[in-house]
BATI-730658 format. One record per residue (C-alpha): x, y, z; residue in three letters; residue number from 1. Coordinates in steps of 0.1 Angstrom, whole numbers, plus 5000, padded with zeros to 4 digits. Example, Ala and Ser with C-alpha at 12.3 -4.5 7.8 and 13.67 -1.06 7.14 Angstrom:
x = 5123; y = 4955; z = 5078; residu = ALA; num = 1
x = 5137; y = 4989; z = 5071; residu = SER; num = 2
! end
This chain:
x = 6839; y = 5815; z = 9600; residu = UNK; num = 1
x = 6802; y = 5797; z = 9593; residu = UNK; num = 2
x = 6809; y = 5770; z = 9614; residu = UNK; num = 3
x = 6832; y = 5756; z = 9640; residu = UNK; num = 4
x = 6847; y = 5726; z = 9621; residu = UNK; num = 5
x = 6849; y = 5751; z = 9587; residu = UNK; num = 6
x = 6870; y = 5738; z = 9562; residu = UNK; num = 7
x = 6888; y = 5766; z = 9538; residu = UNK; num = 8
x = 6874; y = 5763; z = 9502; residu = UNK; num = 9
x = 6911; y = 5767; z = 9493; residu = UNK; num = 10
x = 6920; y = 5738; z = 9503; residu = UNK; num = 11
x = 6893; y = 5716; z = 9490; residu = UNK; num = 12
x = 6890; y = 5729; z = 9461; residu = UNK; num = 13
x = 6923; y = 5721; z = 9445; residu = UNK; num = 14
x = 6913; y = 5683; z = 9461; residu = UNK; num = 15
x = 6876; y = 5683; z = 9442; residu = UNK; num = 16
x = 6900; y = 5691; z = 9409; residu = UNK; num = 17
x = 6918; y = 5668; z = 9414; residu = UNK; num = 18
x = 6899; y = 5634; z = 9419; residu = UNK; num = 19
x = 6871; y = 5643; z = 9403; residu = UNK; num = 20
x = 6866; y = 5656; z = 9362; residu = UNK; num = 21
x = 6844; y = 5687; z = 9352; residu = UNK; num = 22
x = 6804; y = 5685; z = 9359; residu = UNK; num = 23
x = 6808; y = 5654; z = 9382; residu = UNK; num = 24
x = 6786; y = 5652; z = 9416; residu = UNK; num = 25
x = 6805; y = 5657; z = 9446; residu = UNK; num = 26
x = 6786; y = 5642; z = 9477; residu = UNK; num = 27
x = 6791; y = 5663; z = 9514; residu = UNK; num = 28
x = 6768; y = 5641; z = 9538; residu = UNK; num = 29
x = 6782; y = 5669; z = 9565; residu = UNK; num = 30
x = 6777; y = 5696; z = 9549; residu = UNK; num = 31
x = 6782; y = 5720; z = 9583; residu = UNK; num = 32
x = 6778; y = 5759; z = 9564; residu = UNK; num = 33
x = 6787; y = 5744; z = 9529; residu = UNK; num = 34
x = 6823; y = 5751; z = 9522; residu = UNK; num = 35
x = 6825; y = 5714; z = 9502; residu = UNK; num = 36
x = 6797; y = 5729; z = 9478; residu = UNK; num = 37
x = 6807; y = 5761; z = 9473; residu = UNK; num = 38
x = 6846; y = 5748; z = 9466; residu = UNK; num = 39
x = 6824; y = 5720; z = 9443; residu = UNK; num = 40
x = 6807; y = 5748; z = 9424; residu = UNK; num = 41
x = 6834; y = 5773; z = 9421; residu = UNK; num = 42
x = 6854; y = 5741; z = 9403; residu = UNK; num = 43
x = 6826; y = 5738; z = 9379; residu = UNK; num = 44
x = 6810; y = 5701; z = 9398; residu = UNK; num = 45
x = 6775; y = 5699; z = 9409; residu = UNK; num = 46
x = 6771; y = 5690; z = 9448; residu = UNK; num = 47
x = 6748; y = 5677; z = 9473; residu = UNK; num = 48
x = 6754; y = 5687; z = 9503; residu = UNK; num = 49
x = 6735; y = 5670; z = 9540; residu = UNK; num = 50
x = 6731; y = 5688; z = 9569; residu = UNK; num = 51
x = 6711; y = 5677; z = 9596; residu = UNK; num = 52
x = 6710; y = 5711; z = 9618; residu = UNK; num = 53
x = 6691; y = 5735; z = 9604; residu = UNK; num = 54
x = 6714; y = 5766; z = 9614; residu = UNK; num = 55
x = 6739; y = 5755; z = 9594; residu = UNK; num = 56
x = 6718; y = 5739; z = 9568; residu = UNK; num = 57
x = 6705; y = 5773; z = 9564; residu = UNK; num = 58
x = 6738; y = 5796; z = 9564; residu = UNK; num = 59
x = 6748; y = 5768; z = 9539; residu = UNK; num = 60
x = 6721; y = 5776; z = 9518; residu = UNK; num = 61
x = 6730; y = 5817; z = 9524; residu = UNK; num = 62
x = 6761; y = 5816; z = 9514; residu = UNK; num = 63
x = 6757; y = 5790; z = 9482; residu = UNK; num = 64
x = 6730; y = 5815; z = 9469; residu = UNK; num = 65
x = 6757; y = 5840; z = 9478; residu = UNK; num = 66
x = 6789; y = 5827; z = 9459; residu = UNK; num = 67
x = 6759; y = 5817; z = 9431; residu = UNK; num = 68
x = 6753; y = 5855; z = 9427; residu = UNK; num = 69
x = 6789; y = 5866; z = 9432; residu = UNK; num = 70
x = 6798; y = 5842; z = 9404; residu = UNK; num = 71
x = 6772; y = 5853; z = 9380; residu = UNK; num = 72
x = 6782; y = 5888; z = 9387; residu = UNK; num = 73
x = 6820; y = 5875; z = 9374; residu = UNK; num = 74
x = 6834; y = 5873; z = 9411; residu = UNK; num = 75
x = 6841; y = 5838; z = 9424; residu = UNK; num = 76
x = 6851; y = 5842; z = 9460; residu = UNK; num = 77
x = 6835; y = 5836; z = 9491; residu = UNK; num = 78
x = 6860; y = 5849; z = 9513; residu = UNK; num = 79
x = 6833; y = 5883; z = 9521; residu = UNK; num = 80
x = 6798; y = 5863; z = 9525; residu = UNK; num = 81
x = 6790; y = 5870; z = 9565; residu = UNK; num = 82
x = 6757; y = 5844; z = 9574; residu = UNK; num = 83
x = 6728; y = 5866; z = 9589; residu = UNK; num = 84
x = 6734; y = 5861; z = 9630; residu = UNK; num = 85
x = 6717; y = 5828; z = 9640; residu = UNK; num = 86
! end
């Protein structure tokens, strides 16, 4: 877990696919660790994500860079990133 109130990307991701189309924006104004953007990128949708507290903000960014490089790399899951120790 990143964050207390973690949502698992398996579950919002089959909800981004299915109210929003390919390349749309989803919009997280609580980001937390970023589970809304990484389910939003690994579904093909761009994402802003808001975070006001900047441990979070910053295992958010962590792991997006994370599941960025993973994906690249031909691996889409997130299940193994670890955020450094706050």
């Amino acid at each position: 877990r990143h964050h207390p109130t973690e949502k698992p990307v398996t579950s919002l991701q089959p909800l981004i696919e299915s109210f929003t189309h390919p390349n749309a924006i989803v919009l997280d104004p609580f980001a937390g660790s970023g589970s809304t953007c990484v389910a939003a990128l690994q579904s093909g949708r761009r994402y802003i994500g808001i975070e006001l507290l900047e441990q979070y903000h910053r295992a958010g960014q962590q792991r997006l860079a994370a599941v960025q490089r993973a994906m690249q790399q031909g691996a889409a899951n997130d299940d193994w990133f670890m955020p450094e120790a706050a």
